[in-house]
C-alpha positions in Angstrom: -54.7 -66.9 -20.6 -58.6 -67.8 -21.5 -60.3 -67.4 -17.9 -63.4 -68.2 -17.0 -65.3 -66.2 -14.0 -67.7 -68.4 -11.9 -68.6 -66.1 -8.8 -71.1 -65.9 -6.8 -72.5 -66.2 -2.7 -71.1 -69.9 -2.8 -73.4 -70.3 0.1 -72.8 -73.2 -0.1 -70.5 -74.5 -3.2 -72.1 -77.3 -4.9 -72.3 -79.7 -7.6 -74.0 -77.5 -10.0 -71.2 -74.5 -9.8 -68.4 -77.6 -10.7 -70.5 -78.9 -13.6 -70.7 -75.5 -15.0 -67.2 -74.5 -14.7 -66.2 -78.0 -15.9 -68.4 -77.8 -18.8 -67.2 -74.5 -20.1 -63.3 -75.4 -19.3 -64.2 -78.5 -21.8 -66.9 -76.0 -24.5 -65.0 -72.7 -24.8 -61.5 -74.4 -24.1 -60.5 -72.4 -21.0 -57.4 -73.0 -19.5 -58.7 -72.3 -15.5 -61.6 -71.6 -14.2 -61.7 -69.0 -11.3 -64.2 -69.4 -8.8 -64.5 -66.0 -6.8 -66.7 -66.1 -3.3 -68.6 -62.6 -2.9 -67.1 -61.2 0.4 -70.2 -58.6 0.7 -72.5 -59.5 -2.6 -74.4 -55.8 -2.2 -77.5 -57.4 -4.2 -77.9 -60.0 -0.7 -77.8 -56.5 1.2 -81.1 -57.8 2.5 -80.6 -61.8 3.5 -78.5 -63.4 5.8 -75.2 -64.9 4.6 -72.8 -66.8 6.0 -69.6 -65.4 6.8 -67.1 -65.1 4.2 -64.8 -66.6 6.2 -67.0 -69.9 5.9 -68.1 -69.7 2.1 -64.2 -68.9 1.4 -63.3 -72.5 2.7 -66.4 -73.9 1.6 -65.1 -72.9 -2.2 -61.9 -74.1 -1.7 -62.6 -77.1 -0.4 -65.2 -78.0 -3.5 -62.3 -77.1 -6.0 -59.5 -78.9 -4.6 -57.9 -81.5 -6.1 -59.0 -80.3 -10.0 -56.2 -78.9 -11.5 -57.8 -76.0 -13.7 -60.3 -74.9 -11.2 -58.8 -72.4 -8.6 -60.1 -70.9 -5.2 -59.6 -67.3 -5.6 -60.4 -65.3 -2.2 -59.6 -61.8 -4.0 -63.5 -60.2 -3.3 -63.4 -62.2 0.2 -60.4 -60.0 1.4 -61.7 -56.8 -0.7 -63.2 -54.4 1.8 -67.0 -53.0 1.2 -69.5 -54.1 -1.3 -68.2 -56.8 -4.2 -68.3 -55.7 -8.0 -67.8 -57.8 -10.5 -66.6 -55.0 -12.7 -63.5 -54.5 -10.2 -62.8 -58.2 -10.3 -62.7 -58.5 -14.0 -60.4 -55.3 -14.0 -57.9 -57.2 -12.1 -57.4 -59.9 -14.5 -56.1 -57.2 -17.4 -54.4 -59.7 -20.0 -56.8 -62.3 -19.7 -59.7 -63.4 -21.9 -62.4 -63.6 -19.2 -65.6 -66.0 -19.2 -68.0 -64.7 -16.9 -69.8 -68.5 -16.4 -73.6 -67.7 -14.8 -76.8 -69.2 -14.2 -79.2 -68.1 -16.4 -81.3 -66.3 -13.5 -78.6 -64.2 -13.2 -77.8 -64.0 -16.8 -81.2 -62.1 -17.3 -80.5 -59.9 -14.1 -76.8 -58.3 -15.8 -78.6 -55.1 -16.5 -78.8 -54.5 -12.9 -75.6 -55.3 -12.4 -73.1 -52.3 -11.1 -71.4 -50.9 -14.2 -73.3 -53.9 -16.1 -72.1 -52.0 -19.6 -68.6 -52.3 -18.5 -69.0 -56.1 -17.1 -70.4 -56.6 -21.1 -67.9 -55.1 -22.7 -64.9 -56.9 -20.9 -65.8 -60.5 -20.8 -67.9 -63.2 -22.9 -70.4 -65.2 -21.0 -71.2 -68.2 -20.5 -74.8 -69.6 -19.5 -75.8 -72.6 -17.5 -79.6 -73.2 -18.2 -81.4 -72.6 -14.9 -85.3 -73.3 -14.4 -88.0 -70.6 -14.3 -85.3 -68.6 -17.0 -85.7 -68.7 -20.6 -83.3 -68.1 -23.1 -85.3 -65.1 -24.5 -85.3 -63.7 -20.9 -81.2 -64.0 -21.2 -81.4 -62.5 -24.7 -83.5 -59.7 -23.4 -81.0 -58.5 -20.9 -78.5 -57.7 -23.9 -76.3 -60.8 -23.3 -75.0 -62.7 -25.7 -74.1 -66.0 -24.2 -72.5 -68.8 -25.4 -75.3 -72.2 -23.8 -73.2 -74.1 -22.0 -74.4 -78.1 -23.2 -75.4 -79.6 -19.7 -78.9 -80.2 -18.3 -80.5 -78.2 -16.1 -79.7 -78.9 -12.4 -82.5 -77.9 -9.7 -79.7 -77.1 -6.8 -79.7 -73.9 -5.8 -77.7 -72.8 -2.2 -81.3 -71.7 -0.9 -82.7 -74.6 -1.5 -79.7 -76.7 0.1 -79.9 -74.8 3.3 -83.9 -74.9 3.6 -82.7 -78.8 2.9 -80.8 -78.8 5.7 -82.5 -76.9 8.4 -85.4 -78.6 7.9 -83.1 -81.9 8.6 -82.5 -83.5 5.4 -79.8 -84.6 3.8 -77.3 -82.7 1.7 -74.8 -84.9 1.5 -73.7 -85.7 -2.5 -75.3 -82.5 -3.5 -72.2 -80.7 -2.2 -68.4 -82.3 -2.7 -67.7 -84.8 0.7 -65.0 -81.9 2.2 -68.0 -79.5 1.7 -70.3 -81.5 3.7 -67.9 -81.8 6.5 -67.0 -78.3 6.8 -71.0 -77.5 6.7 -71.6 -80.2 10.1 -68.0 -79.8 11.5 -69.1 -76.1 11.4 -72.5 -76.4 12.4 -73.6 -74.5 9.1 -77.1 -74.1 8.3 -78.3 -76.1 11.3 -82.2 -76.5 12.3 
């Protein structure tokens, strides 16, 4: 099976993760795309998060309904800090995509076992502003672009958004944006 990889702090999901998974399930010809919530991302040691508890139904509720993406809550139930090496490890006969911003594209060489997490999967890079492509190609990665425009959204910026009571409704899928006020997520 060709997977592709989109993790991250999904805090929250939005409409940026779905266009990149969607547009390398169309460009590299995946057959699902795998979008894996960090239950304790050790390089947010520092910042707040939300619970996992929250950014696991978050995810699933932005990839419901599309038949190649899938909720996976495998690093949410994982105890202590989340790898991606030990995630990739657990998909042994698949051809993995690791799908990425390119911010964090150019940050793989910090990455825990970042040698390991190169050798095992292919990548695949959404163009992110403030990170060139040479930045990505410094790192050591060899990406395939994914062929979408660069989208502005970032989770920090959608919280800021709406603690500082706008609205950040259309940014995320509709079930997102009722979990977020049913739950009182990110209020002022």
């Amino acid at each position: 099976m060709r997977r592709g990889i989109l993790g991250g702090t999904f805090d929250p999901p939005h409409v940026a993760h779905l266009i990149a998974g969607e547009a390398a399930c169309r460009q590299l010809g995946l057959d699902v795309v795998s979008y894996i919530p960090a239950g304790a991302p050790w390089q947010k040691a520092d910042d707040s998060v939300t619970s996992a508890a929250h950014r696991w139904a978050m995810t699933a509720a932005a990839t419901a309904g599309v038949d190649y993406f899938i909720a996976d809550d495998r690093e949410v139930i994982r105890d202590g800090w989340t790898y991606t090496i030990d995630t990739l490890l657990e998909f042994p006969d698949d051809e993995l995509v690791v799908i990425l911003g390119a911010d964090a594209a150019a940050r793989l060489p910090t990455w825990h076992r970042s040698a390991e997490v190169i050798e095992r999967a292919r990548f695949a890079v959404m163009p992110r502003a403030g990170t060139s492509r040479a930045a990505v190609v410094a790192s050591g990665v060899d990406a395939t672009w994914l062929d979408v425009p660069e989208i502005g959204i970032s989770g920090t910026m959608l919280r800021e958004r709406h603690r500082a009571g706008g609205s950040i409704r259309f940014f995320v899928r509709e079930a997102v944006f009722r979990y977020i006020e049913d739950n009182g997520l990110y209020a002022p």
